[in-house]
C-alpha positions as CSV (number, residue, x, y, z in Angstrom):
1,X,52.9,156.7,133.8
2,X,54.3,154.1,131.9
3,X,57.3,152.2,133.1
4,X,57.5,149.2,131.2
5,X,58.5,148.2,127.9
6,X,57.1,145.0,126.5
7,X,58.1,143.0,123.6
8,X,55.7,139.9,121.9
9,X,57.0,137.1,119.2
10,X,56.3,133.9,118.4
11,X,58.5,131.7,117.3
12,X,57.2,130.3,113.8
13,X,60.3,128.9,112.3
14,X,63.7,126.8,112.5
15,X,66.1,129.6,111.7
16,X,66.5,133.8,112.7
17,X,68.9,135.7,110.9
18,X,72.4,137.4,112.6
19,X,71.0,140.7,111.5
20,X,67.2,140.5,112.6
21,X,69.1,139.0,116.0
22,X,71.4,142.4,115.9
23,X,67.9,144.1,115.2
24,X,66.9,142.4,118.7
25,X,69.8,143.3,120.8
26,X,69.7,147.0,119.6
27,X,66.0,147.2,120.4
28,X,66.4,145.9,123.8
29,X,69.2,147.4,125.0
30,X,67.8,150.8,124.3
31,X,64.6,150.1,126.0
32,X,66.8,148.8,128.8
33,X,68.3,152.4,128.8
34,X,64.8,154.1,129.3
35,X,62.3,151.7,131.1
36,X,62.7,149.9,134.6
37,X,61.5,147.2,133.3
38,X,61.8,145.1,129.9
39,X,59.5,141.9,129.1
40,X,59.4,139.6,126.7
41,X,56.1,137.3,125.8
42,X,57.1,134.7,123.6
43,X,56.3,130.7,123.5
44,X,58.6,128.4,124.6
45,X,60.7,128.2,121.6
46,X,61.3,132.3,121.4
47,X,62.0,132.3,125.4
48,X,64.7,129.6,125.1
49,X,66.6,131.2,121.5
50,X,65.9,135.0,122.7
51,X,65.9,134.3,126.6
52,X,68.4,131.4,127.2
53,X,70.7,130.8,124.2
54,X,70.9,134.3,123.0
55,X,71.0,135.8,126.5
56,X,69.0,139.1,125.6
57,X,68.8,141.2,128.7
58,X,65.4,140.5,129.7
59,X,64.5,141.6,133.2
60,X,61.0,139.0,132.9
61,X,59.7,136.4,130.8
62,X,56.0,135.7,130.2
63,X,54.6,132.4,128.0
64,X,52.5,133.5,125.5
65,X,49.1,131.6,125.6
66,X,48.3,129.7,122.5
67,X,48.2,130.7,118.9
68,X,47.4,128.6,116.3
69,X,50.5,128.0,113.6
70,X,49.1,128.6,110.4
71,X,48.7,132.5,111.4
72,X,52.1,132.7,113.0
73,X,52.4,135.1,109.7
74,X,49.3,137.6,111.4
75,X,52.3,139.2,113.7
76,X,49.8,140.9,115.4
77,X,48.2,138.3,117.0
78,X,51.3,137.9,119.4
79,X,51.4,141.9,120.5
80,X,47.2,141.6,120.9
81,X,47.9,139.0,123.4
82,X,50.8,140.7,125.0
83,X,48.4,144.0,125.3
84,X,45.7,141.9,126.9
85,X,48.1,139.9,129.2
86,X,49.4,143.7,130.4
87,X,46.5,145.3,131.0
88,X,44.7,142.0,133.0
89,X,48.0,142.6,135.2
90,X,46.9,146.6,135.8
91,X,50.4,147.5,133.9
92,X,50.4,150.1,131.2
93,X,53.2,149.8,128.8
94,X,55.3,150.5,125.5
95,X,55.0,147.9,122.7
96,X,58.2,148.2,120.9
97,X,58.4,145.9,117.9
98,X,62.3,144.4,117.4
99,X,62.8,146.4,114.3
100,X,62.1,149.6,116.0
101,X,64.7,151.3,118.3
102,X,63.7,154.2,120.3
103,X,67.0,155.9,121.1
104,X,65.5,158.6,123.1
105,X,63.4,158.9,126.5
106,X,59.8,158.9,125.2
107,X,58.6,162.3,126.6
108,X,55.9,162.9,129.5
109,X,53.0,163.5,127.0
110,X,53.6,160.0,125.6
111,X,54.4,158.3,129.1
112,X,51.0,159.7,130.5
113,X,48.6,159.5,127.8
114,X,45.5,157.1,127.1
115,X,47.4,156.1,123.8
116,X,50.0,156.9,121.8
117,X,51.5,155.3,118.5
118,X,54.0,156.6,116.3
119,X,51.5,158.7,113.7
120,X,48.7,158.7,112.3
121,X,48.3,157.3,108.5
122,X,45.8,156.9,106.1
123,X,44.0,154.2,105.9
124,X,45.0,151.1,103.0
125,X,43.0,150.9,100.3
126,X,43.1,147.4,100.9
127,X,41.2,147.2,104.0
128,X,37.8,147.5,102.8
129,X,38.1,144.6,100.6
130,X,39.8,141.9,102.8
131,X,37.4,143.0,105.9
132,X,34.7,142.3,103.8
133,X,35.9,139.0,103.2
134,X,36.2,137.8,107.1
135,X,33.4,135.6,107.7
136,X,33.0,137.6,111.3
137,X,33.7,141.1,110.8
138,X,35.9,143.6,112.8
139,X,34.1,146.5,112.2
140,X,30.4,146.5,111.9
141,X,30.2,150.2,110.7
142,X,32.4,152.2,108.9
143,X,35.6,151.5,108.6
144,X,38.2,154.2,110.5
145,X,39.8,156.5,107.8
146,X,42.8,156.9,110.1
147,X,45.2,153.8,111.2
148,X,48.2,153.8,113.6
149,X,51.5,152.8,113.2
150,X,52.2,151.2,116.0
151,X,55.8,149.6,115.6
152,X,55.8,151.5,119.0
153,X,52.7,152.4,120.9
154,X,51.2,152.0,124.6
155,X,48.7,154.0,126.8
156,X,47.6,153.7,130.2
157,X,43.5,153.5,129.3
158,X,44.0,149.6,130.3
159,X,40.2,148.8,129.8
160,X,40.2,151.0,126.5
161,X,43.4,148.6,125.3
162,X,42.1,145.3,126.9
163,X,38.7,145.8,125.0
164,X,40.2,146.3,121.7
165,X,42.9,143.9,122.2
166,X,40.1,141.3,123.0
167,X,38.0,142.2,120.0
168,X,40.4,142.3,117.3
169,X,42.1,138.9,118.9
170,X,38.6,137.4,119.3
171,X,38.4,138.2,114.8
172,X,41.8,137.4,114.2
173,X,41.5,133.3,115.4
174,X,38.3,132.6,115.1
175,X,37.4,129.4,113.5
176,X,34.9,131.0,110.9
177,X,37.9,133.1,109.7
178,X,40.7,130.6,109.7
179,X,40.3,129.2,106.7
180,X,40.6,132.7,104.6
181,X,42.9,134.2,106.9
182,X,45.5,131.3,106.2
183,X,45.8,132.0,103.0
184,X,46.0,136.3,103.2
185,X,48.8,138.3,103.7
186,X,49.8,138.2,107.2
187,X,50.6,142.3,107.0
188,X,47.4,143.2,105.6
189,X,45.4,141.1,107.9
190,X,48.0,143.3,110.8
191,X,46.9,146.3,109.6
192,X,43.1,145.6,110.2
193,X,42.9,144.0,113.7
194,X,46.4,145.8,115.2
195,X,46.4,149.4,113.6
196,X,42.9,150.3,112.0
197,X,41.5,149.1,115.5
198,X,42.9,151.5,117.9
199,X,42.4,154.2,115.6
200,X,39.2,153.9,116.1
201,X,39.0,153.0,120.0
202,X,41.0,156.0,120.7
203,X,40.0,158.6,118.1
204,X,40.3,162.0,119.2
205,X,42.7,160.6,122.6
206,X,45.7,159.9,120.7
207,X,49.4,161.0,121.0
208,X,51.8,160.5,118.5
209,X,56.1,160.1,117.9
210,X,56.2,161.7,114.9
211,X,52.9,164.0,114.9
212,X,54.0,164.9,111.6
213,X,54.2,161.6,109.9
214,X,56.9,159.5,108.9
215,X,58.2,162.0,105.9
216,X,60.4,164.9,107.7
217,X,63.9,162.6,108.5
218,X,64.7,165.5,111.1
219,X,61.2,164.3,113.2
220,X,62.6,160.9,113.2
221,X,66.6,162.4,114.7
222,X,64.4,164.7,117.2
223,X,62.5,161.6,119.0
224,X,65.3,159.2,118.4
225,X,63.2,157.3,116.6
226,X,63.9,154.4,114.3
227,X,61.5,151.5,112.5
228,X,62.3,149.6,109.7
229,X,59.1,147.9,108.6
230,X,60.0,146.6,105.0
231,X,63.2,148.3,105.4
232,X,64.5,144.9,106.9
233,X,64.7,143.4,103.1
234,X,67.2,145.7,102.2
235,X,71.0,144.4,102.8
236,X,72.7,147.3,102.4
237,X,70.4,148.9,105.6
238,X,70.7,145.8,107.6
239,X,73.9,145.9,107.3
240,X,74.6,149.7,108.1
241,X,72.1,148.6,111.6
242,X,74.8,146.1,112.7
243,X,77.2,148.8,112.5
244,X,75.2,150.9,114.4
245,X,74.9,148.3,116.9
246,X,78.7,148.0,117.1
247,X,78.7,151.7,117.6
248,X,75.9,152.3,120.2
249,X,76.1,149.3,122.4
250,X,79.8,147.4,121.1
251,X,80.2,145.1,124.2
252,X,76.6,143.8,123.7
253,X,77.7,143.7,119.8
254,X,80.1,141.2,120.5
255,X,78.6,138.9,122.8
256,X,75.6,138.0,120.6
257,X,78.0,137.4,117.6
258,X,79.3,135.4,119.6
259,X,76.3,133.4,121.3
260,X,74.7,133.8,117.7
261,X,77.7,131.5,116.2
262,X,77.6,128.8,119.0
263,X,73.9,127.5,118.1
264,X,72.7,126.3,115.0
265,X,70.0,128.9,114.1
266,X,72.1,129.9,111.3
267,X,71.0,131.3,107.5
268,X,73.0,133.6,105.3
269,X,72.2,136.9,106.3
C-alpha cells in the first residue's frame, strides 16, 4: 500500500511567483495530512528556495541526478527520475504535481493498485507527429489511443514503473533527440514520454480519480480533487487558490507570505 507522497522540480529559473509558491504550500500540506511521509526531489537550487528559505514541510529531501538545462521546460523529465529513484528504493508512491491538491484520503483501490492516475483521456492529435520527429523513438508500434493524466498518479508495480520510467527518460535526453526536443514544446514533449507511456505499460491495470473524466465538477468535490494544469495563467483562479489557502491551512498561509517577502525571488504575481 502506498504510504508516500513524492514531489519532483527542478529549478530552471531566477524567480517563482507568490501564487505558484501558495500553489506549493497548499499541495504539501494536504499530502502531509494523508501520507506518512512527504518527499521532495529537486536540485540544489529547488532544495534550498523550497526546502531551506521557504521552509515547506518536507519530512526528506532527495538531489535529483542530472538534467540537462535546455529541457528544464520537458517537466517530465524531473517526475521520470523521481519514479525511477522510488522504485530503485522498493518504495511505491503518489506523484502529486504542485498545482494539484488532493483534499481527500486517496481510497484503498487507489493505495493498492499497480497504477492509478487521475483518468483516462484521449490521446493528442499531436503525438503522432512530434513522435515521428524524435530521432530515437518512444514507441516503435502503434501509438496508445489512451493517455493518463497524471498531475497525480503512483502504483506499487515498482518494475512495471521503473521500466517505463527508464524508457521514456532514456528518449527524452538522449543526445540524438536534443537538438529537436530544445526547440518543441516542453508540454507536448510531457505528454509523450510522461502520460502516453504508462497508458500503454499498464493498459487494462489501471485505476483512476475521476473514472469519469475531468467533465462532471461533482467527481472532482467527491475525491477532493483539484489540478490546475493551464488553469495557473488565469489571475482571477490563482488568486481565489490563495484564498483558499488562507482558509484550509491559515497559519501555514502566513508564514510563507512571510518567508516569501524576506528573499528576493520576487515577480509580480
Amino acid at each position: 500500500m502506498i504510504e508516500t507522497a513524492v514531489f519532483s522540480w527542478k529549478h530552471k529559473s531566477s524567480y517563482i511567483s507568490l501564487w505558484q509558491v501558495f500553489l506549493w504550500c497548499g499541495s504539501i500540506n494536504w499530502a502531509k495530512k494523508y501520507f506518512k511521509k512527504v518527499i521532495l526531489i529537486s536540485d540544489n537550487k529547488g532544495i534550498d528556495l523550497l526546502f531551506n528559505k521557504l521552509e515547506l514541510p518536507f519530512d526528506e529531501t532527495i538531489e535529483l541526478p542530472f538534467l540537462p538545462d535546455e529541457l528544464s521546460h520537458v517537466y517530465d523529465l524531473p517526475k521520470l527520475s523521481a519514479n525511477i529513484i522510488m522504485a530503485e528504493r522498493n518504495i511505491p508512491c503518489v506523484h502529486i504535481d504542485y498545482d494539484a491538491w488532493l483534499r481527500k484520503k486517496l481510497p484503498d483501490n487507489l493505495l493498492n493498485a499497480d497504477f492509478f492516475c487521475e483518468y483516462l483521456y484521449d490521446t493528442r492529435d499531436f503525438v503522432k507527429s512530434i513522435h515521428d520527429q524524435f530521432t530515437v523513438k518512444r514507441f516503435n508500434d502503434k501509438i496508445p489511443e489512451k493517455s493518463c493524466a497524471t498531475g497525480i498518479y503512483g502504483g506499487n508495480d515498482l518494475q512495471s514503473i521503473l521500466q517505463y520510467s527508464r524508457e521514456s527518460l532514456k528518449v527524452g535526453i538522449h543526445q540524438s533527440n536534443r537538438e529537436f526536443l530544445k526547440e518543441t514544446n516542453g508540454y507536448k514533449t510531457s505528454v509523450i514520454i510522461g502520460e502516453v507511456a504508462p497508458s500503454k505499460t499498464f493498459a487494462g491495470r489501471m485505476e483512476f480519480i475521476l473514472p469519469r473524466g475531468p467533465n462532471r465538477p461533482e467527481d472532482h468535490a467527491n475525491a477532493g480533487h483539484i489540478h490546475l494544469g493551464r488553469l495557473k495563467k488565469d489571475h482571477g483562479i490563482m488568486a481565489k487558490m490563495a484564498i483558499r489557502l488562507q482558509l484550509d491551512f491559515p497559519n501555514e498561509y502566513i508564514k510563507i507570505a512571510k518567508l516569501f517577502n524576506e528573499i528576493e525571488y520576487f515577480t509580480s504575481i
